[in-house]
PyMOL Python script that loads the backbone (N, CA, C, O; Angstrom):
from pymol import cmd

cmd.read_pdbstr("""\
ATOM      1  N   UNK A   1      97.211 -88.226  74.369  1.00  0.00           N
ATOM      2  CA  UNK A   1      97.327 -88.557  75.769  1.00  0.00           C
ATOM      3  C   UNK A   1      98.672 -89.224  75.988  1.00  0.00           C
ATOM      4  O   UNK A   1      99.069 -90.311  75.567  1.00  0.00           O
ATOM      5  N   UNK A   2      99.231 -88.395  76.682  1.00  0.00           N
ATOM      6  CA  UNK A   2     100.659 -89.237  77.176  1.00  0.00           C
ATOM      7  C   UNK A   2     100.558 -90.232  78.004  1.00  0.00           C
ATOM      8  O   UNK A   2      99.851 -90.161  79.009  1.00  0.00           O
ATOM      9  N   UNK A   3     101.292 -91.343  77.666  1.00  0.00           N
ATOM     10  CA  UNK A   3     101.311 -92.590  78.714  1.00  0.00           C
ATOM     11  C   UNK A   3     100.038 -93.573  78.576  1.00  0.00           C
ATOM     12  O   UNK A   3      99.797 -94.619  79.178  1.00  0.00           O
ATOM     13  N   UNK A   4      99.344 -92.927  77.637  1.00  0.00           N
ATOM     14  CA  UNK A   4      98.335 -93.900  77.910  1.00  0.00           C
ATOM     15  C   UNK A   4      98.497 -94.908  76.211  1.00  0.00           C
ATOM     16  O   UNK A   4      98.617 -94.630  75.017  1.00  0.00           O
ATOM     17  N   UNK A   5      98.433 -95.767  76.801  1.00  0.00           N
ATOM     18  CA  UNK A   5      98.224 -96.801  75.413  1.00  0.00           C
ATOM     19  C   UNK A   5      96.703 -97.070  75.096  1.00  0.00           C
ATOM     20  O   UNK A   5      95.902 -97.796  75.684  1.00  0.00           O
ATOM     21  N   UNK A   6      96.531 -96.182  73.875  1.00  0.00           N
ATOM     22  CA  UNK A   6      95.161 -96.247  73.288  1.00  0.00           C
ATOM     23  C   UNK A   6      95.201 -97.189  71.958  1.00  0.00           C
ATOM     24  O   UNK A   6      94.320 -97.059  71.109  1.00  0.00           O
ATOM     25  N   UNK A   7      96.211 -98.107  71.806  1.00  0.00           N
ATOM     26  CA  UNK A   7      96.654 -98.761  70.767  1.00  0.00           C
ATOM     27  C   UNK A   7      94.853 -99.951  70.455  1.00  0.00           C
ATOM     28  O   UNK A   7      94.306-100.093  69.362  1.00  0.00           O
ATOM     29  N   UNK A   8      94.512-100.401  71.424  1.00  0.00           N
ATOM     30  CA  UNK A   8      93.513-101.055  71.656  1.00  0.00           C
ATOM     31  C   UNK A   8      92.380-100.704  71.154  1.00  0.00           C
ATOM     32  O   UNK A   8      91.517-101.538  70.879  1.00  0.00           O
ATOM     33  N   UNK A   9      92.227 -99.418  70.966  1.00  0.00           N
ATOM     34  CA  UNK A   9      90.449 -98.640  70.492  1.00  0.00           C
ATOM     35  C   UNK A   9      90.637 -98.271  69.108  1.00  0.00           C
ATOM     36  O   UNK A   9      89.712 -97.833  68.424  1.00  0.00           O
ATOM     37  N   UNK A  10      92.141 -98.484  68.562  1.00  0.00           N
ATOM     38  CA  UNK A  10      92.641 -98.242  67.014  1.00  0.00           C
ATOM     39  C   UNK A  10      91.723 -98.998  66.086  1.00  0.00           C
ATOM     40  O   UNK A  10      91.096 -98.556  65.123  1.00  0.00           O
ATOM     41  N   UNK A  11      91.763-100.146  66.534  1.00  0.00           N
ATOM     42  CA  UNK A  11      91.196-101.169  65.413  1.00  0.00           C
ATOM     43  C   UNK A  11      89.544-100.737  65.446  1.00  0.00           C
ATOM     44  O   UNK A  11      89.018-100.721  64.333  1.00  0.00           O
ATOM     45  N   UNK A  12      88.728-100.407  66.528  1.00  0.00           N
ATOM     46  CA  UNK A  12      87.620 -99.689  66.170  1.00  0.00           C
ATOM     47  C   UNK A  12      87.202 -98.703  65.579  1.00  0.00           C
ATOM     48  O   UNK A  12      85.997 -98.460  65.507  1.00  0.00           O
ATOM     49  N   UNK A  13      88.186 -97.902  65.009  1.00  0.00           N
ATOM     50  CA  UNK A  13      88.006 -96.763  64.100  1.00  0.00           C
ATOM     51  C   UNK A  13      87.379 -97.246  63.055  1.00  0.00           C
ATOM     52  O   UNK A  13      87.845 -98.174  62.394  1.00  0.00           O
ATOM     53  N   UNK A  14      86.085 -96.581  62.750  1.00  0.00           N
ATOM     54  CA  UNK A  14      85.403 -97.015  61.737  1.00  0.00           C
ATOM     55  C   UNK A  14      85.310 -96.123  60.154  1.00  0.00           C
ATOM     56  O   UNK A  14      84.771 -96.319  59.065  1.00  0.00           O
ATOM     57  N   UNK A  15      85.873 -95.434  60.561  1.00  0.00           N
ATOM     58  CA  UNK A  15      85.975 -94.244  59.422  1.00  0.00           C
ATOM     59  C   UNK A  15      87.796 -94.176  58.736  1.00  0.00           C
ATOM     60  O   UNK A  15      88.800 -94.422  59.404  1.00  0.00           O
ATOM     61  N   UNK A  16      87.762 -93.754  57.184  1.00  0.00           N
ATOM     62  CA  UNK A  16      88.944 -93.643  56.482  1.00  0.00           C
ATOM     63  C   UNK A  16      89.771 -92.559  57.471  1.00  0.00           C
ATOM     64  O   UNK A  16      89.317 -91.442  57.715  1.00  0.00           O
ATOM     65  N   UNK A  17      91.276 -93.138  58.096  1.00  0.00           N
ATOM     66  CA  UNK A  17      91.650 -92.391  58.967  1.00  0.00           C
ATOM     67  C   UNK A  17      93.200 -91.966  58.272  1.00  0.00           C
ATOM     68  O   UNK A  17      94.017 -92.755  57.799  1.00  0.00           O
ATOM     69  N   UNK A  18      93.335 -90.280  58.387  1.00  0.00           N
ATOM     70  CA  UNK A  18      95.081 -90.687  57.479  1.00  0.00           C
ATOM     71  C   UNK A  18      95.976 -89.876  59.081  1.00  0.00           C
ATOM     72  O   UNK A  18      95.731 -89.065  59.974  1.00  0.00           O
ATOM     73  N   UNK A  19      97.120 -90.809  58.589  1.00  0.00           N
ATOM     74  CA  UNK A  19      98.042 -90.308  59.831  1.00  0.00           C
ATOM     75  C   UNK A  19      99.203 -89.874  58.853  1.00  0.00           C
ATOM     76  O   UNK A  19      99.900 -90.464  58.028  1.00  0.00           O
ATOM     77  N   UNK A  20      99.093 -88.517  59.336  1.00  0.00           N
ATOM     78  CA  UNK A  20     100.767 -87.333  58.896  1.00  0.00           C
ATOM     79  C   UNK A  20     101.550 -87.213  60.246  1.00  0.00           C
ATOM     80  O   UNK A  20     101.189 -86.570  61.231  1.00  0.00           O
ATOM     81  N   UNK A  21     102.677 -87.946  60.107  1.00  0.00           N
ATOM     82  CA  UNK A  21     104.093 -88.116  60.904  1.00  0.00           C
ATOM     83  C   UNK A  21     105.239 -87.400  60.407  1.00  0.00           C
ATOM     84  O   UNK A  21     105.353 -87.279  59.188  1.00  0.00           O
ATOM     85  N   UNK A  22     106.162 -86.876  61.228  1.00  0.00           N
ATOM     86  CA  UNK A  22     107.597 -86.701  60.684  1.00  0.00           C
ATOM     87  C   UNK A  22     108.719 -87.672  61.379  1.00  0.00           C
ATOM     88  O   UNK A  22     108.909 -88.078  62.525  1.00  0.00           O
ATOM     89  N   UNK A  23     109.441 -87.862  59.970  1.00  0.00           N
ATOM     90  CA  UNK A  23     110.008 -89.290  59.853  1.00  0.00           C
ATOM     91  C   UNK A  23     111.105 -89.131  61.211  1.00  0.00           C
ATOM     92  O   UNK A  23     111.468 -90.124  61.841  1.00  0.00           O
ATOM     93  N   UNK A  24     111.614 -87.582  61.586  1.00  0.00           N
ATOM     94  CA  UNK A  24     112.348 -87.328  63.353  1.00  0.00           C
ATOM     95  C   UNK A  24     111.492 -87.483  64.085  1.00  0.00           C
ATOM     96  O   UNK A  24     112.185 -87.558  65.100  1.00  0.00           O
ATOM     97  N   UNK A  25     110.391 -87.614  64.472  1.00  0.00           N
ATOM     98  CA  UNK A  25     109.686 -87.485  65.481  1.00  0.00           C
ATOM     99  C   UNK A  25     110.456 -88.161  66.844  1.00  0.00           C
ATOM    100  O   UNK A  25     110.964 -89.278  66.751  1.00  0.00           O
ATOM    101  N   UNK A  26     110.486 -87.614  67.746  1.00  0.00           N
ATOM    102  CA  UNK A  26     111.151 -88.123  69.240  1.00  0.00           C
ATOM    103  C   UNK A  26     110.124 -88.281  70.087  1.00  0.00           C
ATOM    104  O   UNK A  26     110.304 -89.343  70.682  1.00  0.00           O
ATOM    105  N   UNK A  27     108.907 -87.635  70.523  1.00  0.00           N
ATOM    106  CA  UNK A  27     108.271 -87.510  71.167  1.00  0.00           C
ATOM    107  C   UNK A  27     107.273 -88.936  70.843  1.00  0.00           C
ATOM    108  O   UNK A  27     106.950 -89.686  71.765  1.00  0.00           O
ATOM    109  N   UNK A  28     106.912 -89.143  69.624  1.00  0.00           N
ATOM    110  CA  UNK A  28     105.902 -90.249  69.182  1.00  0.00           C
ATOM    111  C   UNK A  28     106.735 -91.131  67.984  1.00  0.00           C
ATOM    112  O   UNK A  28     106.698 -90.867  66.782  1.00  0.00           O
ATOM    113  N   UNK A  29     107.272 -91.918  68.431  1.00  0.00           N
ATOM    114  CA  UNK A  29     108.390 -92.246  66.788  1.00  0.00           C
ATOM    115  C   UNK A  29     107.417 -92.769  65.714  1.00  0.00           C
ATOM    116  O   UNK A  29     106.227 -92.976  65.954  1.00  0.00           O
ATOM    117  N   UNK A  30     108.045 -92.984  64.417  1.00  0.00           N
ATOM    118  CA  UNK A  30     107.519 -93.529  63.377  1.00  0.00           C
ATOM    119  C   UNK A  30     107.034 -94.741  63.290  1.00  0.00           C
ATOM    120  O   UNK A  30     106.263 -95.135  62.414  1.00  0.00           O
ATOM    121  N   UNK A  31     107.497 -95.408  64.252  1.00  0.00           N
ATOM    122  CA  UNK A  31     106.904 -96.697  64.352  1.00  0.00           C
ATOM    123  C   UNK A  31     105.534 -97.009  65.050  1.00  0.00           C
ATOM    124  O   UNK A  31     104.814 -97.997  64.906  1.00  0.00           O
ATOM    125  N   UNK A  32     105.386 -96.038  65.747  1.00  0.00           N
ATOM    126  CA  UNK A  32     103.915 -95.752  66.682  1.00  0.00           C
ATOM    127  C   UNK A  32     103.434 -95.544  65.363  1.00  0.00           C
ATOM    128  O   UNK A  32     102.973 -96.638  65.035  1.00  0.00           O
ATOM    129  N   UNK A  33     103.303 -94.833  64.526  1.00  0.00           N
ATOM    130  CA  UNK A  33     102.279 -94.091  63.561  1.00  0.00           C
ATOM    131  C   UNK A  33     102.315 -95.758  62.059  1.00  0.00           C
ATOM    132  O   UNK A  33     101.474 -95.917  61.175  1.00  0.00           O
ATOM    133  N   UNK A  34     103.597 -96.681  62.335  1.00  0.00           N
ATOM    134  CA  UNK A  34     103.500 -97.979  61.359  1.00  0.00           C
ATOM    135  C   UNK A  34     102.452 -98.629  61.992  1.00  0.00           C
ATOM    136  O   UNK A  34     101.597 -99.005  61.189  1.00  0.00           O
ATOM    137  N   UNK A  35     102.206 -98.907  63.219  1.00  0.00           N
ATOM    138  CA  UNK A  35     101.398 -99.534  63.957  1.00  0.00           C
ATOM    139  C   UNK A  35      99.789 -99.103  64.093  1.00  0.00           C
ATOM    140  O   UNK A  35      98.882 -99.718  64.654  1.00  0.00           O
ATOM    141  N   UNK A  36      99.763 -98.121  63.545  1.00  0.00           N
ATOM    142  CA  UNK A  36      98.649 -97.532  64.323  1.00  0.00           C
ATOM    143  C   UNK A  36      97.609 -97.478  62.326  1.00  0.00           C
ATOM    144  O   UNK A  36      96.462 -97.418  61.883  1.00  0.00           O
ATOM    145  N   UNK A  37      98.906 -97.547  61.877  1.00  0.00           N
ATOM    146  CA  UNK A  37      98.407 -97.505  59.962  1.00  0.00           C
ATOM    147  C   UNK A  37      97.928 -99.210  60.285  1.00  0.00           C
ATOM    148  O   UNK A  37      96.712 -99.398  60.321  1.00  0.00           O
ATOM    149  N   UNK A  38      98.751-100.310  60.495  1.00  0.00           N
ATOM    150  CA  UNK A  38      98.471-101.744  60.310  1.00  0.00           C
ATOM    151  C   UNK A  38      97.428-101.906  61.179  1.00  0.00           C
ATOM    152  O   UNK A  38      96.601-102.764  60.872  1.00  0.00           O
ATOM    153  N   UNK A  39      97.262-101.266  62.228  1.00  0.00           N
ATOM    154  CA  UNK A  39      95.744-101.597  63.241  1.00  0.00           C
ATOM    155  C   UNK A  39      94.219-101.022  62.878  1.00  0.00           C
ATOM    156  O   UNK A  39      93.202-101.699  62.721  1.00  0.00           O
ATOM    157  N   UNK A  40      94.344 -99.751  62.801  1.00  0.00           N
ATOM    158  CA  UNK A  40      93.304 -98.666  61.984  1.00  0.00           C
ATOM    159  C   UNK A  40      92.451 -99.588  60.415  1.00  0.00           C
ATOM    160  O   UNK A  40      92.961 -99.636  59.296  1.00  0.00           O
ATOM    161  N   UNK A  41      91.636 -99.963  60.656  1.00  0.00           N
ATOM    162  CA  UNK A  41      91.019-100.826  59.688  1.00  0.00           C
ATOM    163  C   UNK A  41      91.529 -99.957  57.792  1.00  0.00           C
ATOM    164  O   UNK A  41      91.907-100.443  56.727  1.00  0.00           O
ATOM    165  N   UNK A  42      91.339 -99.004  58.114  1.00  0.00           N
ATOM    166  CA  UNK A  42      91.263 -98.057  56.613  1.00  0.00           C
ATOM    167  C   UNK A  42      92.122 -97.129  56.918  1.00  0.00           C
ATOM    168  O   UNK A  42      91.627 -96.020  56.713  1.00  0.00           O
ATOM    169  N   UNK A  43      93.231 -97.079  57.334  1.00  0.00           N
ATOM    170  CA  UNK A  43      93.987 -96.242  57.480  1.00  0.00           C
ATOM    171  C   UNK A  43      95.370 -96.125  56.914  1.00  0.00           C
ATOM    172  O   UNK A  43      96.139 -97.083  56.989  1.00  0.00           O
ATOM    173  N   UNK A  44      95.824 -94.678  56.191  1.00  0.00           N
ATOM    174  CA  UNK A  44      97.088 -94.353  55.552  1.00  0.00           C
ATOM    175  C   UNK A  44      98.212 -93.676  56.052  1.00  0.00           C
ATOM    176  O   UNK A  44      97.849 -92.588  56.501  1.00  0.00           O
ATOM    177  N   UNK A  45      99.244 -93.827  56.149  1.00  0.00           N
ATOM    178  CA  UNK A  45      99.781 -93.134  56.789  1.00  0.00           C
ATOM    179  C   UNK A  45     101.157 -92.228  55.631  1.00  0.00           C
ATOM    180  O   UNK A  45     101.682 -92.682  54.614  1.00  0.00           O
ATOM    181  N   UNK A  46     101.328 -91.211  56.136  1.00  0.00           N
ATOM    182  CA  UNK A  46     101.952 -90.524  55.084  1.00  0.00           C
ATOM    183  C   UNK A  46     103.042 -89.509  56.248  1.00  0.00           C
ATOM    184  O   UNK A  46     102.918 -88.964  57.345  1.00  0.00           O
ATOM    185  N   UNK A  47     104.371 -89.736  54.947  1.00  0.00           N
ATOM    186  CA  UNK A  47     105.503 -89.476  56.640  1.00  0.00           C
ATOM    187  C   UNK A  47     106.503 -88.425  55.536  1.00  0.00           C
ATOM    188  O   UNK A  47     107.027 -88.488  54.424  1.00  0.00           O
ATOM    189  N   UNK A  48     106.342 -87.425  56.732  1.00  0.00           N
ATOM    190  CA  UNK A  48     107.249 -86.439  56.066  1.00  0.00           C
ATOM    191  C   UNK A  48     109.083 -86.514  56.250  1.00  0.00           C
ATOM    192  O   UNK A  48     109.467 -86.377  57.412  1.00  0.00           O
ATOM    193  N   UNK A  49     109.560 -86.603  55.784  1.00  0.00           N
ATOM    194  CA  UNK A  49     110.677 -86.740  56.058  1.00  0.00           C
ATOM    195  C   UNK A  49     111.294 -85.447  56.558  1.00  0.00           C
ATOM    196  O   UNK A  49     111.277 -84.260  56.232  1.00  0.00           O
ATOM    197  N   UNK A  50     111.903 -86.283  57.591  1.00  0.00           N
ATOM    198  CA  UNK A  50     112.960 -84.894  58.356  1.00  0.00           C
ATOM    199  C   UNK A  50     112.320 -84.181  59.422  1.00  0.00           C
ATOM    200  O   UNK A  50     112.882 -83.703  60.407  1.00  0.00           O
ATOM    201  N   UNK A  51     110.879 -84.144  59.098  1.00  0.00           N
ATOM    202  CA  UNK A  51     110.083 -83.267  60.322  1.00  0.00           C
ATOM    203  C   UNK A  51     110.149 -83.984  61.371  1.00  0.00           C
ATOM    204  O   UNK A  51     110.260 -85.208  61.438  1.00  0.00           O
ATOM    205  N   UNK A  52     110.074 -83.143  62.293  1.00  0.00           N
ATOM    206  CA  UNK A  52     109.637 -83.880  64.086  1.00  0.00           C
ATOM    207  C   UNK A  52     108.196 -83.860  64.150  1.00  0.00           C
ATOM    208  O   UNK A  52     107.270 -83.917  63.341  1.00  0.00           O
ATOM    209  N   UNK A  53     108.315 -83.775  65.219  1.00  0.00           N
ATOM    210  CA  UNK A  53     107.268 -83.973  65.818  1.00  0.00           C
ATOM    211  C   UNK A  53     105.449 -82.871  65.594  1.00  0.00           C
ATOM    212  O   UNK A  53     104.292 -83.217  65.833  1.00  0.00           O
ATOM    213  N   UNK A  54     105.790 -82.076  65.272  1.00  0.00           N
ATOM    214  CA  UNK A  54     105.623 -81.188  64.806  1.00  0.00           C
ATOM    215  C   UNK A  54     105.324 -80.484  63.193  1.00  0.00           C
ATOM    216  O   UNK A  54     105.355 -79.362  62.687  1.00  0.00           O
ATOM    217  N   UNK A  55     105.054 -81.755  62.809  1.00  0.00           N
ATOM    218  CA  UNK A  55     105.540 -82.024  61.480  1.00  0.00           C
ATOM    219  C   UNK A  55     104.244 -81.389  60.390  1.00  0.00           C
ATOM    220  O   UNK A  55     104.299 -81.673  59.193  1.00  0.00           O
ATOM    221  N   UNK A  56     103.465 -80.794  60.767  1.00  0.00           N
ATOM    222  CA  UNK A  56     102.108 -80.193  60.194  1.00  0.00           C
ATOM    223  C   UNK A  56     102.999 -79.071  60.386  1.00  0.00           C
ATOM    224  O   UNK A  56     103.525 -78.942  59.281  1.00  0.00           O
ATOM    225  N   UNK A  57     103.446 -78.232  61.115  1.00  0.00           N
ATOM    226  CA  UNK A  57     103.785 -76.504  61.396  1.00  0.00           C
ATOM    227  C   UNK A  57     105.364 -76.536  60.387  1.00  0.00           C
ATOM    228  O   UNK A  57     105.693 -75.653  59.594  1.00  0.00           O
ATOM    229  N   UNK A  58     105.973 -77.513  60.630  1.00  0.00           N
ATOM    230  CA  UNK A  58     107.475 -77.573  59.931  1.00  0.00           C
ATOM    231  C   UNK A  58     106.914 -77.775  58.536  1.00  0.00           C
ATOM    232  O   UNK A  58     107.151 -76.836  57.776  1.00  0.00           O
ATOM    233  N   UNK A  59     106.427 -78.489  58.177  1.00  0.00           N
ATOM    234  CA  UNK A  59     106.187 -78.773  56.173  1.00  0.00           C
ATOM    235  C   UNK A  59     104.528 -77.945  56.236  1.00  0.00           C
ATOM    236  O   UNK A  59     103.982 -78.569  55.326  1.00  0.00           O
ATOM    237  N   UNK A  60     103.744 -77.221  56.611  1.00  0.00           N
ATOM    238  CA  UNK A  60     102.732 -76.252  56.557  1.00  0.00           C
ATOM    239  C   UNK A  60     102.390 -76.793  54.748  1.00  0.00           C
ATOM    240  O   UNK A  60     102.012 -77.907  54.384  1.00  0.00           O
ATOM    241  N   UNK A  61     102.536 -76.181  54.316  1.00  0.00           N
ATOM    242  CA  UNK A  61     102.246 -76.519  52.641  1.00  0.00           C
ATOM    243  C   UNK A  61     102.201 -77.158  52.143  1.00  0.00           C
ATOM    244  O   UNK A  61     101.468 -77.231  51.157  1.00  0.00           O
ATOM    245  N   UNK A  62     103.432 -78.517  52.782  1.00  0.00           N
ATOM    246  CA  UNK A  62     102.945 -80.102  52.153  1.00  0.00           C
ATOM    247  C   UNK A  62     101.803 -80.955  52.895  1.00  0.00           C
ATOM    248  O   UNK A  62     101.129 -81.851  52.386  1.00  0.00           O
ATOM    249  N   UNK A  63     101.720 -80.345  54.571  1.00  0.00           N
ATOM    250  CA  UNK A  63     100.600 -80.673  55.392  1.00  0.00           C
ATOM    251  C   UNK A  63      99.275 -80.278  54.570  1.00  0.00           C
ATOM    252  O   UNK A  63      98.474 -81.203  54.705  1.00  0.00           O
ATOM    253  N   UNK A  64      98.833 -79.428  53.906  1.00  0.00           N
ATOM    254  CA  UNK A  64      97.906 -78.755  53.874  1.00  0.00           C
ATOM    255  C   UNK A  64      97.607 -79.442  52.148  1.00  0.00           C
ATOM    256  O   UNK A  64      96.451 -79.707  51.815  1.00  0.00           O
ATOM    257  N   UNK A  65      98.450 -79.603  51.452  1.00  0.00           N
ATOM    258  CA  UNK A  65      98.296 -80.442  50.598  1.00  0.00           C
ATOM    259  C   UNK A  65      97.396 -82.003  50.853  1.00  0.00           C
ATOM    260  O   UNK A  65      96.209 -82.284  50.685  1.00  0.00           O
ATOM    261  N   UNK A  66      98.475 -82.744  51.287  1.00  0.00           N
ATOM    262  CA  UNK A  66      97.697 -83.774  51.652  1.00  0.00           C
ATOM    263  C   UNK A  66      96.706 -83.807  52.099  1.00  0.00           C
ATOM    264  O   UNK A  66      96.074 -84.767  51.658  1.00  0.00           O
ATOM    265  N   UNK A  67      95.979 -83.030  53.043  1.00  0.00           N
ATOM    266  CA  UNK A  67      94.492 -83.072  53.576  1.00  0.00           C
ATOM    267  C   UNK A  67      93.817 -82.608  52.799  1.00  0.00           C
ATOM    268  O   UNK A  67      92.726 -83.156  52.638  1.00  0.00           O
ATOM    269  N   UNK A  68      94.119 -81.502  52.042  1.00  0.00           N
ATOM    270  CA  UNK A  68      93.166 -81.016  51.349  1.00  0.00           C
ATOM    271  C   UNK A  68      92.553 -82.744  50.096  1.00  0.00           C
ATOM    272  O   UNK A  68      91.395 -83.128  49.933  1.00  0.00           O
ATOM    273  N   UNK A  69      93.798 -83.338  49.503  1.00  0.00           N
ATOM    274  CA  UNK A  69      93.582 -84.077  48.817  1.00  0.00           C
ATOM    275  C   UNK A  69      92.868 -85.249  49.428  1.00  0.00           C
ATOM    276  O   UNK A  69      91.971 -85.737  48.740  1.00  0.00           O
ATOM    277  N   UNK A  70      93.121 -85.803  50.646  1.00  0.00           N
ATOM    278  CA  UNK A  70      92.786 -86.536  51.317  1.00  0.00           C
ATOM    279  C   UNK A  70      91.141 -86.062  51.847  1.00  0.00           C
ATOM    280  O   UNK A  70      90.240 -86.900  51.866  1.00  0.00           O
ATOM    281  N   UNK A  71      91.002 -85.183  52.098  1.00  0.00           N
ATOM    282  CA  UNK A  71      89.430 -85.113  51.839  1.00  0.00           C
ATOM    283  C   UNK A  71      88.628 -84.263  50.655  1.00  0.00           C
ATOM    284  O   UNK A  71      87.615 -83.624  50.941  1.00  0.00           O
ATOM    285  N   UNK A  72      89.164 -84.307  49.298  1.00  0.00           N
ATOM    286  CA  UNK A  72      88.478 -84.415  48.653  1.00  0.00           C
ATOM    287  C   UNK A  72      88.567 -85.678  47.597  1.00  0.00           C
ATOM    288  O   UNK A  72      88.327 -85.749  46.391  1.00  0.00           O
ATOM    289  N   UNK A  73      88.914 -86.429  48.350  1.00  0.00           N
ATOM    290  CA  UNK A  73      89.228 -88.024  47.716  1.00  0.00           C
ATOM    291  C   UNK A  73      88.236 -88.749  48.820  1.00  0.00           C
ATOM    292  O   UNK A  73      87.749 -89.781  48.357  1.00  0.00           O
ATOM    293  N   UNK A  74      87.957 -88.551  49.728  1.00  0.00           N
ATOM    294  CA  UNK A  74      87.198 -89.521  50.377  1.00  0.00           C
ATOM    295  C   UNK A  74      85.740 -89.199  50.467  1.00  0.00           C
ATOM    296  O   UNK A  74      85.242 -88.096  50.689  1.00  0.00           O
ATOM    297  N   UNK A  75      85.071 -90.465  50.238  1.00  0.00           N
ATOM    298  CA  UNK A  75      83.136 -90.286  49.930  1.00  0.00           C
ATOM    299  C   UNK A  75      82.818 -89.587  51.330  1.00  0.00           C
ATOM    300  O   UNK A  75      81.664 -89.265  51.611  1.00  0.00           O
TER     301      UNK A  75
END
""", "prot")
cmd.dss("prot")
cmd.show_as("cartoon", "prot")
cmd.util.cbc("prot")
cmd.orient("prot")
């Protein structure tokens, strides 16, 4: 949601949450996704370098890595 600051309902996430960023991002910067790792009770954040915004379709194979590992690591 654009414009809206949902920063507030972060810390209620009750479930292991991982956030994949690219370290260009313009649209959402990296620091939204530092903030949102330190608020998120159980949450990781993992930052691709160089990608934008977009950063699952630009690194596809390293995206698909991490999740795959990331949920077969979590109960």
């Amino acid at each position: 949601m654009v414009n809206e600051d949902l920063l507030p309902y972060a810390k209620r996430v009750s479930r292991s949450t991982l956030l994949i960023w690219g370290s260009s991002d313009e649209d959402t910067p990296l620091w939204q996704g530092q903030l949102l790792e330190k608020t998120i009770p159980d949450a990781g954040l993992v930052t691709l370098n160089g990608a934008g915004h977009y950063s699952y379709l630009e690194r596809i194979n390293e995206f698909i890595t991490i999740v795959d590992h990331f949920f077969k690591s979590t109960p």
